[in-house]
C-alpha positions, 0 to 999 in steps of 0.5 A: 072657864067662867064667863065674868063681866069687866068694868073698865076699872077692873080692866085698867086693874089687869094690865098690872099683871103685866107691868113686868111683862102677848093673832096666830102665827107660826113660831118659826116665823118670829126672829128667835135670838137666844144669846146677848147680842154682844159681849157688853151685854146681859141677858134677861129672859121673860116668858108671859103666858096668857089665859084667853078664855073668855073670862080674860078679856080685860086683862087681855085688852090691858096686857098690850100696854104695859110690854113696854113698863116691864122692859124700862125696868131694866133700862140702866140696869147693870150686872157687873159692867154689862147692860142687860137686854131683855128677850120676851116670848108668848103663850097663849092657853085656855082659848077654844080657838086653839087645838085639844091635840096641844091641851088647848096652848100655842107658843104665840113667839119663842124668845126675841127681842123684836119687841115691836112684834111681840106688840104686835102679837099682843093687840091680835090676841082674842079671847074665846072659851076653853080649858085652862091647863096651867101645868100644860102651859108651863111644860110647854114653856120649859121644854120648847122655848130656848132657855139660855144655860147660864146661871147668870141669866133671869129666867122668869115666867108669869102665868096669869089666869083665874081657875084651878091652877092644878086644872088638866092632864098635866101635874101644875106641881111637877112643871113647876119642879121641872121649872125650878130644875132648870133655872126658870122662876114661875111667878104666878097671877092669880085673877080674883080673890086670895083665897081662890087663889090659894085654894086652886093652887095658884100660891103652892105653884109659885113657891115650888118655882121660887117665885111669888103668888099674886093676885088683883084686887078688884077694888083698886085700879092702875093710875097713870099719872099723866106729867108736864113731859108726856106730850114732847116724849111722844113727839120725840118717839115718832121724830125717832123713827125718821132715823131708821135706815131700813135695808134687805127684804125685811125692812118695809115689813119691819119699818111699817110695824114700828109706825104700826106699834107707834099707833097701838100705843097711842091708842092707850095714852090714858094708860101710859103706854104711849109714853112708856113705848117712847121710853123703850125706844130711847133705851139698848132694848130696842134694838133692830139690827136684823133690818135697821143699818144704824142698829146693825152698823153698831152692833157689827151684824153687817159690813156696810161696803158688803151690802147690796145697792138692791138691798139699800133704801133709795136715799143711798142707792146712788150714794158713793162708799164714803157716802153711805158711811157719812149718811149712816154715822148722821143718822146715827147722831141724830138718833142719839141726840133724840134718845138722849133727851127722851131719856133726859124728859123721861127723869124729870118725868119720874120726879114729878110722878114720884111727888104725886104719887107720895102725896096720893099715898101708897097704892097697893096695885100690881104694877108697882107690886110686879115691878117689885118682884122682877127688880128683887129677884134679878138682883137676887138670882143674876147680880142685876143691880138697878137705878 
């Protein structure tokens, strides 16, 4: 571990790391749903794995804002007639909180698509010294997180870090082999110089995994540009939530966290998060059937006649069949109304950030350069095609 001092500039610089895009808690508590919930839809699977030792605390305070930005890249994407649906899971390494027993690792989440609990996740990580063992967190990665099969699928890790990538009892460069085995490009992100990176083996890793070597510049810092349309897409967002029907056991839980993950966003306006979210919210993406009547009344998870009256939110309890049905399919409207003119804000939105950031000149940050590399090689390896 190397204990470095970050500036707010090198910190916003981090959370480029994961503009593809991370509190213990048990895997086996998160929602794990390794298959497309339909037949309408793809699958992309992104593995994020953290170095938390001390020398990370920028890129962890960065990394909660940009979960969002990773996931809208696939927002209108297609392969073949399908939309694809984006599952995330979570490691963490290299943290002294952690255990010797599992080469200082611990899966944070298997594979969901609750992305309000990976956020979550995300704003409960701390930081705290340790060993970083980059071939451990791979292995670990590949052998317990439920890779779908399919060739047709994007299979991608992104380590970020900045030791040796070849530190620890397990060979970085047969994980990787083992990776690629299997389908699962390794992407890696190396936290200082290129030549560090090249000399610890952060640059050999990613290409026997097929994927591409990169590393921060610490000169440069992530811009947001802030646009005429932010403010009413980040009212639309919280008009969203009134349009969640919550039903079962889990629903107050769920409900809460979305106004939770609503508020982390906002924390971090000045990094587009807030906006980003509230563009997440208005896509397939974010998707919460497992406790939203709306979500599931479409995806066709649950029968609505078939669901207890304990089980109903109280603006339906007393509500008769015929009734609930019309009260479900009026807030599913208007959801669809609101989603729709976030998405309609968010196009004018991107012109407008498009002209200033032509007339800033190219920048040459890792938010757009890691937007590059998850567009190149899901249209590479899946036949994803993108706006």
């Amino acid at each position: 571990m190397k204990t470095k001092t970050f500036s707010i500039r090198r910190a916003a610089l981090h959370v480029a790391a994961f503009a593809t895009i991370t509190a213990p808690v048990a895997a086996k508590e998160a929602v794990v749903d390794p298959k497309p919930v339909t037949d309408n839809e793809a699958l992309v699977q992104l593995a994020i794995l953290l170095d938390t030792s001390n020398s990370m605390d920028g890129l962890i305070e960065q990394a909660k804002t940009q979960l969002w930005k990773i996931v809208n890249e696939f927002n209108g994407a297609k392969q073949g007639d399908k939309t694809p649906v984006v599952q995330v899971a979570l490691y963490e390494y290299g943290n002294n909180n952690l255990s010797a027993g599992t080469n200082w690792i611990r899966q944070v989440l298997p594979f969901t698509r609750d992305l309000d609990k990976v956020s979550d996740e995300l704003f409960k990580l701390t930081t705290n010294g340790g060993s970083e063992y980059c071939g451990a967190v791979i292995r670990d990665a590949i052998d317990k997180l439920e890779w779908d099969r399919s060739s047709k699928v994007y299979k991608a890790m992104f380590v970020a870090g900045n030791e040796p990538f070849t530190q620890g009892p397990i060979s970085a460069d047969e994980s990787c082999k083992s990776a690629i085995s299997k389908g699962v490009i390794v992407n890696t992100i190396h936290c200082g110089s290129e030549s560090d990176g090249v000399n610890g083996g952060w640059r050999r890793g990613a290409h026997i995994a097929e994927g591409k070597f990169l590393t921060i510049d610490q000169d440069k810092a992530v811009a947001h540009i802030e646009a005429p349309q932010d403010k009413e897409i980040s009212r639309l967002s919280i008009e969203l939530n009134a349009t969640y029907i919550g039903y079962g056991a889990a629903a107050p839980a769920a409900k809460a966290n979305q106004t939770a993950q609503d508020s982390n966003a906002a924390r971090y306006k000045s990094a587009g998060a807030e906006v980003q979210r509230a563009v997440t919210k208005s896509s397939a993406n974010y998707s919460n059937e497992k406790w939203d009547l709306v979500d599931a009344a479409k995806k066709g998870t649950v029968k609505l006649e078939a669901v207890p009256a304990a089980d109903l939110p109280k603006e339906m309890k007393e509500l008769k069949p015929e009734e609930r049905k019309a009260y479900v399919d009026q807030k599913s409207a208007e959801r669809e109304k609101i989603q729709a003119e976030i998405r309609r804000l968010n196009e004018e939105r991107q012109k407008f950030v498009a002209a200033k950031q032509k007339e800033a000149g190219k920048t040459d940050t890792l938010d757009t350069a890691i937007s590059k590399v998850v567009r190149e090689q899901a249209s590479a390896k899946a036949q994803i095609t993108f706006k």
